[in-house]
C-alpha positions as CSV (number, residue, x, y, z in Angstrom):
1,X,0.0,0.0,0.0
2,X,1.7,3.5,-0.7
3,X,1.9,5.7,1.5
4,X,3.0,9.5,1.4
5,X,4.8,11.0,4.2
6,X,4.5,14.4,5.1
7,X,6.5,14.7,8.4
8,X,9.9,13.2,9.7
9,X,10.4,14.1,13.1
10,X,14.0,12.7,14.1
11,X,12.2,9.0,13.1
12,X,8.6,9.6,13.5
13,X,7.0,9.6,10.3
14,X,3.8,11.5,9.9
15,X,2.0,10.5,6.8
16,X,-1.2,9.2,4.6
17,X,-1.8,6.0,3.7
18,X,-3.2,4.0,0.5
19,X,-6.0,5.7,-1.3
20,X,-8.1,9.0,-0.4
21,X,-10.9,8.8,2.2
22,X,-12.8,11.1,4.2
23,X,-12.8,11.7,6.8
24,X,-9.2,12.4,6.4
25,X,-6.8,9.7,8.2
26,X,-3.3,10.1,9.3
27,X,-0.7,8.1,10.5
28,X,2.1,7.8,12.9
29,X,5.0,5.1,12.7
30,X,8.0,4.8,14.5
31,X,9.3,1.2,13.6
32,X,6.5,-1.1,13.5
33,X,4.5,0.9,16.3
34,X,2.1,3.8,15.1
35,X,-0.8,5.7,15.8
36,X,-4.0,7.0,13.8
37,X,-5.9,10.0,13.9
38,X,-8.8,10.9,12.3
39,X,-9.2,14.9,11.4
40,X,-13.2,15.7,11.1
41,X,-14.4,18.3,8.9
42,X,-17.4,19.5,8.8
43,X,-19.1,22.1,6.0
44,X,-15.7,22.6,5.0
45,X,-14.3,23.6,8.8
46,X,-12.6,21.7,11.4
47,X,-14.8,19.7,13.5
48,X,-12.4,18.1,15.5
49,X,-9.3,15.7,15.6
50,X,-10.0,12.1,17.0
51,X,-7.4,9.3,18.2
52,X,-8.0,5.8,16.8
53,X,-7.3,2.6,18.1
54,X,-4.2,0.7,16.8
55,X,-2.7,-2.9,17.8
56,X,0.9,-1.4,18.3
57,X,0.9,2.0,19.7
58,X,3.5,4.3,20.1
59,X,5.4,4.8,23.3
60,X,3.5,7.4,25.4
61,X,6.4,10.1,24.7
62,X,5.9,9.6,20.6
63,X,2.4,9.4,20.9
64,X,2.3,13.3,22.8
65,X,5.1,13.7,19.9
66,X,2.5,12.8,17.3
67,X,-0.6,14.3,18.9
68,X,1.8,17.6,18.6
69,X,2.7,17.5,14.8
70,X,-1.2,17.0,13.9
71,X,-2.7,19.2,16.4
72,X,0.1,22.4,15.4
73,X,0.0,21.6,11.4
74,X,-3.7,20.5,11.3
75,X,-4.3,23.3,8.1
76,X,-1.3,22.4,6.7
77,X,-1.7,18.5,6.4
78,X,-5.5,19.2,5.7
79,X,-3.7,21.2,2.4
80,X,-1.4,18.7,1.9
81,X,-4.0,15.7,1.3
82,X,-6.0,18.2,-1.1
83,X,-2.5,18.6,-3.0
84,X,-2.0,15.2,-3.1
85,X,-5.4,13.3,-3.8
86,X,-7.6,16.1,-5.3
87,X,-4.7,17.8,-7.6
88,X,-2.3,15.0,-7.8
89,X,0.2,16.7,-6.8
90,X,3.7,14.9,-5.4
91,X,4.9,16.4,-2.0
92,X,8.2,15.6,-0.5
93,X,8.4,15.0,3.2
94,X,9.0,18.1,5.4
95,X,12.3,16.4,7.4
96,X,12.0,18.7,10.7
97,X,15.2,19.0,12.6
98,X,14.1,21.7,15.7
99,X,12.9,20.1,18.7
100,X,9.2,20.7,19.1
101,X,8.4,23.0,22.7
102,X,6.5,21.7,25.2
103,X,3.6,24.8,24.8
């Protein structure tokens, strides 16, 4: 299944998987342990961001890690999966190298 990353956060990979689906789903994978979360939109607005179960989670300090990148880029992956499954458009993976504050 492809998958297209958007985030790589010293490891933790941020990304969307397989084919377009709404509501929109990303993913979080460190190794073979990840996390899902699914961003709700509704009339065209936010509407909220929801955690989904997984069978290998992320360690509690990757999953606040995670939680972090979605909740402070929510607009800009919400962009990013328009680019990519409405316009076709290839994105390369924003590799972040600053350490994310704890605000």
């Amino acid at each position: 299944m492809k998958s297209f990353v958007l985030y790589d956060y010293f490891g933790l990979e941020v990304y969307f998987q397989g084919e377009s689906t709404l509501p929109i789903t990303v993913y979080g994978k460190r190794g073979n342990l990840k996390a899902v979360k699914t961003i709700v939109l509704k009339d065209g607005l936010l509407a909220g961001i929801k955690d989904n179960k997984v069978d290998s989670p992320l360690d509690d300090s990757d999953q606040e890690l995670f939680n972090q990148l979605v909740e402070r880029n929510v607009t800009e992956i919400i962009k990013s999966w328009i680019d990519i499954y409405v316009y076709g458009i290839k994105k390369q993976p924003e590799l972040i190298k600053q350490r994310l504050s704890s605000n």
